[in-house]
N, C-alpha and C positions, 0 to 999 in steps of 0.2 A: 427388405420387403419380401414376401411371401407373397408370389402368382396366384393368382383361382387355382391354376393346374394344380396348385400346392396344398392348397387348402379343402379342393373337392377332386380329387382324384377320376372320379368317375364320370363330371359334367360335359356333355359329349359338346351341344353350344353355348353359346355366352353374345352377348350383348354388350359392347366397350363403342369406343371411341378414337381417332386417328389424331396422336399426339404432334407425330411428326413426319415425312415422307421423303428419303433421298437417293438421288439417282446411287448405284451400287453395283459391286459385281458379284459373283463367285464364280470361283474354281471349283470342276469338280470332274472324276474319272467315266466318260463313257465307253463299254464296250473296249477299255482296255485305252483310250486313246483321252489326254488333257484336254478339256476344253475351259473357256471360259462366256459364264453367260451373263448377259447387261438383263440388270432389273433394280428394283428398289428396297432400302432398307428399310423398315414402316416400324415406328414405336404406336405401341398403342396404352391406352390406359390402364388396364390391366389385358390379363392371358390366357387361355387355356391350353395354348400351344408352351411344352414343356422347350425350353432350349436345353442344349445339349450339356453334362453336365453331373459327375459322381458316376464317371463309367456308363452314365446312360444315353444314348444316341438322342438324337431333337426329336419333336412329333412335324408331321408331315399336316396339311390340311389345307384350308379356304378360308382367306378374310374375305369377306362382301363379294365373296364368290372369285375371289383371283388365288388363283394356286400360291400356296406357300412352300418351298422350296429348302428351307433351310433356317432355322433358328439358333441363335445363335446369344450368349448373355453379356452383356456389358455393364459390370457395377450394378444397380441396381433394376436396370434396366433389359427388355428382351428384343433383340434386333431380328425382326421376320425378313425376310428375303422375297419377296413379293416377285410376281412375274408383271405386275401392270403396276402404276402411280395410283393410289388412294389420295382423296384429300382430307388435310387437313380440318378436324373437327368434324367431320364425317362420322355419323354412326353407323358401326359394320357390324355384321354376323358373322360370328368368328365357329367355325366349326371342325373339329380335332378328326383325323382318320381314324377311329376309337379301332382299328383291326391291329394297325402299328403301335396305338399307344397300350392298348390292352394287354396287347406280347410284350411290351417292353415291362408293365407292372409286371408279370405274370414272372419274366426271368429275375427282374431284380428283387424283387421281396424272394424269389427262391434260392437269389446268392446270399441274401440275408441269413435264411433259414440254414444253408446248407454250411456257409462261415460259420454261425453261432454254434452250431450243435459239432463240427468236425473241433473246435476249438474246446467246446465244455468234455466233449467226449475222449478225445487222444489228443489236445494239447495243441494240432497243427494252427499255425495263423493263415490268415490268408494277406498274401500280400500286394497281391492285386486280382483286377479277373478281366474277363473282355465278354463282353456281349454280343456276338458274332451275329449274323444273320441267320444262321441256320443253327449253331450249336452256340453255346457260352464255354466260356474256361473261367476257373479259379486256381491263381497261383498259390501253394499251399509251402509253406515255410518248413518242408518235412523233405528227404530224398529221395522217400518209396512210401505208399498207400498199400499194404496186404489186400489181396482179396478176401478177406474176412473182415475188414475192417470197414471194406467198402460195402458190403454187403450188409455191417451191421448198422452204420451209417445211413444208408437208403432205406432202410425199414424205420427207423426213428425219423427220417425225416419226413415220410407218409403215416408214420403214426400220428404224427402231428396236425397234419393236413387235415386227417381225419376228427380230430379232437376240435374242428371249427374255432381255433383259439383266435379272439382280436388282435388289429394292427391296429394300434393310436398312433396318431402323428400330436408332437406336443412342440408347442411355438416357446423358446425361454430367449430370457434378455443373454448378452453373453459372459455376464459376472453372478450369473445364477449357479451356486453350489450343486445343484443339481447336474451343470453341463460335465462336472469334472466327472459323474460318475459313468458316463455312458463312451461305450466304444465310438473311436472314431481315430483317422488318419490325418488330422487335421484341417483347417480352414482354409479358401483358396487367399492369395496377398487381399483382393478385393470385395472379400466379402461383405456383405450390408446387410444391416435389419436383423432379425433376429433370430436363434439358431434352433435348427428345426431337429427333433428327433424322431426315429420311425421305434416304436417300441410293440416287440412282438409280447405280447404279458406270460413273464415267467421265462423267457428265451432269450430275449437279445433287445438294449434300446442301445439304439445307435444315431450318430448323427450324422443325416443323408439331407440331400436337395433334390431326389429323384420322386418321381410318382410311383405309388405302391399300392395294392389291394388290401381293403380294409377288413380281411378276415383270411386264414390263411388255407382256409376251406376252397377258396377263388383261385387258390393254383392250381386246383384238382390233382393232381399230382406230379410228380418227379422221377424222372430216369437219370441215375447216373451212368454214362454211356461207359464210364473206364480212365484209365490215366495216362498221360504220357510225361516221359522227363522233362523236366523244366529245366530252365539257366542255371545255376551255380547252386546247386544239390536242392534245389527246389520241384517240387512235382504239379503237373496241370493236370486238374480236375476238369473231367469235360462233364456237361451236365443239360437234361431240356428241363422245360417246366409247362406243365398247363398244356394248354391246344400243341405245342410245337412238339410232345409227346403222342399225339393223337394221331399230328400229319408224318411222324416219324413212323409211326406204326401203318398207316395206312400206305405209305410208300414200300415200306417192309413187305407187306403181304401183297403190293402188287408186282413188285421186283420177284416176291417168292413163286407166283402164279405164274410170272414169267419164264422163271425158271425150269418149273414143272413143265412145260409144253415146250420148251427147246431140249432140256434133257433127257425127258421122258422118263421120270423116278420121282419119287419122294419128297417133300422136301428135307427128311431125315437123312437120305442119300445121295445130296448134293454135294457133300465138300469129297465124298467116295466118288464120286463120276466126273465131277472135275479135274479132279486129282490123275484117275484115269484117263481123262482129254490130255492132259499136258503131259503124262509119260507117252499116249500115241504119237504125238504132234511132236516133240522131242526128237522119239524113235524115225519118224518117217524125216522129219529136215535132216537128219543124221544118215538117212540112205540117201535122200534126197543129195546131199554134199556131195557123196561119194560118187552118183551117178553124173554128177557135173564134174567134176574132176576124172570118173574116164572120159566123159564128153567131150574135155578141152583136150585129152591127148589123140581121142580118133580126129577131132576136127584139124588140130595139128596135122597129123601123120598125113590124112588128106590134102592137105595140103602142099608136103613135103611130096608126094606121090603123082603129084600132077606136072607131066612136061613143060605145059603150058603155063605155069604157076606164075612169071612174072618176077620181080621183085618190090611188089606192092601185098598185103594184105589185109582186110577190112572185114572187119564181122558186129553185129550187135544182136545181145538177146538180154529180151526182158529179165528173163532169171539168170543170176549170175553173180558174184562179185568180187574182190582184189586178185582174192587166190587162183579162182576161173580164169581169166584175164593171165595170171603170172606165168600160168601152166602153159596156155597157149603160146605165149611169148619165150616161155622157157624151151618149150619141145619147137619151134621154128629156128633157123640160124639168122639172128637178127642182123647179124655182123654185116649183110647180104642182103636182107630184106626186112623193108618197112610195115610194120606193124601197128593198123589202128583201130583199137578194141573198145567197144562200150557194153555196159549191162544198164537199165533201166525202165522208165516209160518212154515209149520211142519221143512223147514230144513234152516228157516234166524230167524232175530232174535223175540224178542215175553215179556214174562212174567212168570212167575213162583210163584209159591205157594207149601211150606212144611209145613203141621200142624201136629201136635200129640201131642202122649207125649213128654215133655220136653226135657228127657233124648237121648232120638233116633232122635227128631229132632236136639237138640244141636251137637250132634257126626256127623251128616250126611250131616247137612246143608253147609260147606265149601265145602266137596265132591262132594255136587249137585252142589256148585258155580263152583268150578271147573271143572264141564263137560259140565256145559251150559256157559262157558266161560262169565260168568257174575258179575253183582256187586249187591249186596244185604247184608242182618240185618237180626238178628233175637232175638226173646226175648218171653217168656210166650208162648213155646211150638208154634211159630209160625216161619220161616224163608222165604221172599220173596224177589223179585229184577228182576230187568232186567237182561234176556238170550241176549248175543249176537248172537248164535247160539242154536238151537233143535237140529240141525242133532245128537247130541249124548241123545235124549231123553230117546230112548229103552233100554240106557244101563245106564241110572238111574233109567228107573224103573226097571229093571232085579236086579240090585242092593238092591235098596230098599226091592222088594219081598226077596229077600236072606235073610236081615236084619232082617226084621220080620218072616222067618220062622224059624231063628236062635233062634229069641229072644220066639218065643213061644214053642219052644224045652226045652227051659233051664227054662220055668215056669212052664211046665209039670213035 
């Protein structure tokens, strides 16, 4: 069976009937986090809603005005994913999101166009592709695409465009001599009805179940963005088509505009002034180091230089990290005195440093893990690691000072 979707590409509503309606779920990723949402699985009498299906994602839309969520194919049949219960024999207004379904023609007749002609032209197959959200890929059966190849490639493929050539979609039984001549990756185990070809005239007939633009003028054109390695000596073609080249461009020039008024130059002389940011910024965290590492021996020596000095010490600063910390603990005599050091945000997370003696540090170092909510080692009178949190810093070292004025009670 062949959907409306299939047979009119372009009919944005439709007029059908509610076959069947069953309580249902789906799965599906928000914001990073699984959820699962209760709704109904609704067959209807015919579609306009493509299910998902030949690398191409489902359409999105409204039966009888209740959100459709997910479509999805069963044998001959299309299971919509409905947010509310339709009834049965009900006549519904079925209307497609024509902005999602019109992107998805728009990439997949341009992975048609772009497979057929990379294959007549240098030989490559495509072995699969993905139609992403924002960009597509075509896995191409080759281990490297030249930059001349791809450049002559993208011009024949807008030649094309240009030349307004038809897309027929042709319906055959499946013992029709005709189906052996046309490209294809095979049939799914259940497939029904009869087998559908998208034939570009004079380019490519092939056999798809996806929705496609009936002229190939209606891509408006093609960027291929560039390539990257693919799995096992295979290369990915990345590629937009149609409007997704348009918003691709229009985010270019306002990223580029951006650019221009934080750098103040050109857009010509941007990768030169960037280039120049990061040898400053290099240069200065490189003095920057340096001024921290004498930092940690005056604060040292300070230390060592005061009568009154204790055998406790505690310090934390925002900038800083392992080595700062090391230096400190290096130029003190820990053998003598307790040392507890953090670099961070005083109350997110940061670093930590406990040196001494052995004895005080081994008993107290879990203690400290435990309040800086962190993970860390210790060994040879040293315990350090990552804090998740400082907020309880004051009360490691209130802690600490306790310990050692315990512990110099009991040596007196």
């Amino acid at each position: 069976m062949a959907f409306q979707c299939q047979r009119d590409c372009y009919m944005k509503e439709f007029v059908t009937s509610v076959v069947s309606c069953c309580p249902a779920e789906l799965k599906q990723e928000v914001n990073g986090k699984k959820e699962t949402l209760k709704g109904f699985n609704v067959k209807l009498q015919d579609t306009i809603l493509f299910p998902e299906g030949g690398g191409q994602p489902d359409d999105h839309g409204l039966i009888g005005g209740v959100p459709v969520l997910r479509v999805t194919r069963q044998g001959p049949d299309a299971l919509h994913f409905a947010t509310s219960p339709l009834d049965v024999g009900q006549e519904v207004h079925v209307k497609v999101d024509w902005e999602r379904r019109f992107d998805h023609m728009q990439q997949h007749s341009g992975q048609h166009l772009i497979t057929a002609l990379a294959d007549s032209m240098f030989g490559y197959k495509t072995t699969s592709w993905d139609l992403g959200r924002q960009r597509s890929t075509i896995e191409l059966d080759t281990p490297g695409v030249k930059p001349a190849q791809l450049k002559e490639l993208e011009e024949a493929i807008n030649e094309r465009i240009r030349a307004h050539i038809p897309v027929n979609v042709q319906l055959l039984s499946i013992d029709d001599p005709a189906v052996e001549k046309v490209r294809s990756r095979g049939l799914p185990d259940d497939h029904a009805g009869p087998i559908r070809i998208i034939d570009m005239e004079g380019i490519d007939a092939n056999m798809c179940c996806g929705t496609h633009v009936s002229n190939l003028s209606h891509l408006q054109v093609i960027k291929l963005l560039g390539t990257e390695k693919g799995k096992k000596n295979k290369t990915n073609l990345i590629f937009l088509s149609g409007n997704r080249v348009l918003k691709y461009a229009e985010r270019s020039y306002s990223t580029e505009r951006s650019l221009v008024s934080v750098l103040k130059t050109g857009p010509d002389e941007h990768v030169e002034a960037v280039d120049k940011l990061q040898k400053s910024v290099k240069l200065l965290q490189k003095t920057n180091l340096s001024l921290l590492r004498d930092m940690a021996v005056l604060i040292a020596q300070n230390f060592k230089s005061d009568p009154q000095r204790g055998n406790f010490f505690s310090l934390h600063k925002k900038e800083g990290d392992n080595e700062f910390m090391n230096i400190i603990a290096n130029e003190i005599n820990t053998e003598e005195t307790l040392v507890f050091l953090t670099v961070g945000e005083e109350k997110g997370p940061g670093l930590f440093l406990l040196a001494g003696p052995s004895g005080p540090v081994t008993e107290m170092g879990p203690r400290v893990l435990e309040l800086l909510q962190g993970k860390g080692a210790g060994k040879n009178g040293r315990f350090q690691g990552k804090a998740n949190s400082l907020a309880q810093r004051g009360e490691v070292e209130a802690l600490l000072r306790q310990h050692c004025k315990h512990r110099s009670s009991e040596e007196e």
